[in-house]
N, C-alpha and C positions, 0 to 999 in steps of 0.2 A: 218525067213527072210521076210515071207508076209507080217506078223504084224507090221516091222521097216518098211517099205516100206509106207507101207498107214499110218502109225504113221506120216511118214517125208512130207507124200502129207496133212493131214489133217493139222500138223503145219504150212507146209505152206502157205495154205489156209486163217486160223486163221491170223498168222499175214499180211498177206497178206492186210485183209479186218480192220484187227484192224488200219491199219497205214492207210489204205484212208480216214476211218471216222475221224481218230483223226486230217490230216492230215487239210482234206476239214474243218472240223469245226472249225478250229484254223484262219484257211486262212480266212474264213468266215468271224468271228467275226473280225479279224485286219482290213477287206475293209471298215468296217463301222465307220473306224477313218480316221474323213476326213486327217488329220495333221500325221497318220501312217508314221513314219522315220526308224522304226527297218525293216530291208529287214526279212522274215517270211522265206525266201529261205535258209537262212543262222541258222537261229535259230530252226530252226521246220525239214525242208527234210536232210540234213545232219546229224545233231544230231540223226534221228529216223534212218537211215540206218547205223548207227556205231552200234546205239543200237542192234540193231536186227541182225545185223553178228555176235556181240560176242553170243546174244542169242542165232540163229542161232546154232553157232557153238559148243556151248554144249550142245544144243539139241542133236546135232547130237552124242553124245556121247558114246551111244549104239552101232552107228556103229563101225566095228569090223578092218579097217585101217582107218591110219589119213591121207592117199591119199582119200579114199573117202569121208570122214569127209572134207575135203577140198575142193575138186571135188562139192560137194553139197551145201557147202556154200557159192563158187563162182556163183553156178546158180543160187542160191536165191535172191542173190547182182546184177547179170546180169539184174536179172527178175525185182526186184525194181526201178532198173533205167529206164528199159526201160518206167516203168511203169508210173513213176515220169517225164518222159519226154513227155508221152500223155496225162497227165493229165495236165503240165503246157500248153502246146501247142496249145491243142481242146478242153479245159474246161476254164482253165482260162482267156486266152485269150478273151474269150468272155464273162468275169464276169466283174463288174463295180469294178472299182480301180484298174485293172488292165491292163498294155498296150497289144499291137498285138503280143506281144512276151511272154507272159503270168508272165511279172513281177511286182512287188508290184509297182503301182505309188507312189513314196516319193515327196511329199511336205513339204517347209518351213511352220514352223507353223506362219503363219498370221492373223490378226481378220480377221473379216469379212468389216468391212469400207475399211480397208486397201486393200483388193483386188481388190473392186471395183475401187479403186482409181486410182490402176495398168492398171486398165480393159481398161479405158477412154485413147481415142486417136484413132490414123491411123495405121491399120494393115495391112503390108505385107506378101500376099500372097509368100512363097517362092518358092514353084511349078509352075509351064509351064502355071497351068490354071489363075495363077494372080489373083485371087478374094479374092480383098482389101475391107478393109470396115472400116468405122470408127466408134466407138461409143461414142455417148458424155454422159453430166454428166445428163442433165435432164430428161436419161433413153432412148432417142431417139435413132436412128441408122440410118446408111446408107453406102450405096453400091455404092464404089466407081469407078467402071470401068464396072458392070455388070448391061446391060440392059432388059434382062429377069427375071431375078432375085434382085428383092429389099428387102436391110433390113430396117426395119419401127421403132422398138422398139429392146430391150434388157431388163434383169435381171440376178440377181447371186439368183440361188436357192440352198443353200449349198454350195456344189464344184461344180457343173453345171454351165455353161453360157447358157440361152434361148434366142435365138433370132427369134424375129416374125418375119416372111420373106412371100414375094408376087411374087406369081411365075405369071409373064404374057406372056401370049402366044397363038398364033394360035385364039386370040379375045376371051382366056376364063382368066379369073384372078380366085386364088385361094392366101388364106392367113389363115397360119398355124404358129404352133410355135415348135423350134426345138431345141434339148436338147443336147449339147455337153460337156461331161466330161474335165474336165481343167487338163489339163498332168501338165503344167508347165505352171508358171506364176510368170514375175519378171518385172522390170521399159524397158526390151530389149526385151522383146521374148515369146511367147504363144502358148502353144503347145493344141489343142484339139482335142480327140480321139472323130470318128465320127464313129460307127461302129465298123469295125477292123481296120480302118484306123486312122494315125495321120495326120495333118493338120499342116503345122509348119509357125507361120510367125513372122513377126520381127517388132518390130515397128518403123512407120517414123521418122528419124533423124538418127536412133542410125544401120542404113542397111550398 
């Protein structure tokens, strides 16, 4: 009974640690397509936890009722989930490609001209703090209601928008360049992930 016992902890262990590597590496590889449309939640975490309960559950075959043969393979399903929930949550969440909810960012696939093209115009702030800004085509920029804060230039590096921005205040000026992940982007609306936060705004005309 000892040997089943540490037999069912060492299986579970094993796959335990087989399904995060396969898990994170899969994930991995999909962030670095910028145009990524297949959700990996759908394709990858579900599929590996049916896999692994039937597994699971004739692993546990040896054991001697099919109440606990069951019993064991519901903890194991418990424990994946729970597991599959901290790792989207406080892992991904804070990986590139993905939002503060730790899900795949899906973008249309667009060139690269064509985005930019999106880019150009006046954006609404749709948050309390209002900070509008508009970017034109000759790669310039500017800030349109925020006096401490000026944007000076812009670029699309990849899926990134960089905006060179001039923070003035208290008689010190400082000018830096700062790197937002593009959630979403269409001829209405531009979503960018700054951190763990999104940014949501809409563009003039279309509010």
């Amino acid at each position: 009974m000892k040997n089943n016992k540490f037999a069912k902890v060492i299986s579970l262990i094993t796959f335990f640690l087989l399904a995060f590597f396969y898990e994170w590496y899969v994930k991995a590889w999909a962030i670095n397509e910028i145009s990524a449309i297949i959700r990996v939640d759908i394709f990858i975490i579900y599929p590996v936890i049916l896999i692994l309960t039937f597994v699971t559950f004739f692993l546990f075959k040896k054991v001697r009722t099919t109440k606990n043969k069951l019993f064991s393979t519901i903890l194991f399903i418990l424990f994946w989930i729970m597991f599959a929930g901290m790792f989207k949550f406080n892992i991904l969440a804070n990986m590139k490609g993905y939002d503060v909810d730790g899900n795949l960012i899906e973008l249309e696939h667009t060139n690269f001209e064509i985005k930019k093209k999106q880019l150009i115009g006046s954006w609404l702030d749709t948050s309390e703090s209002k900070l509008h800004f508009t970017l034109f085509k000759d790669g310039t920029a500017r800030s349109d209601n925020m006096e401490t804060l000026l944007y000076r230039k812009w670029r699309m590096e990849g899926n990134n928008l960089i905006l060179t921005e001039e923070s003035v205040g208290n008689g010190n000026t400082s000018i830096g360049d700062y790197e937002y992940e593009i959630v979403l982007l269409n001829d209405k609306a531009l979503s960018l992930k700054n951190g763990k936060s999104i940014e949501r705004y809409v563009k003039k005309g279309n509010q």
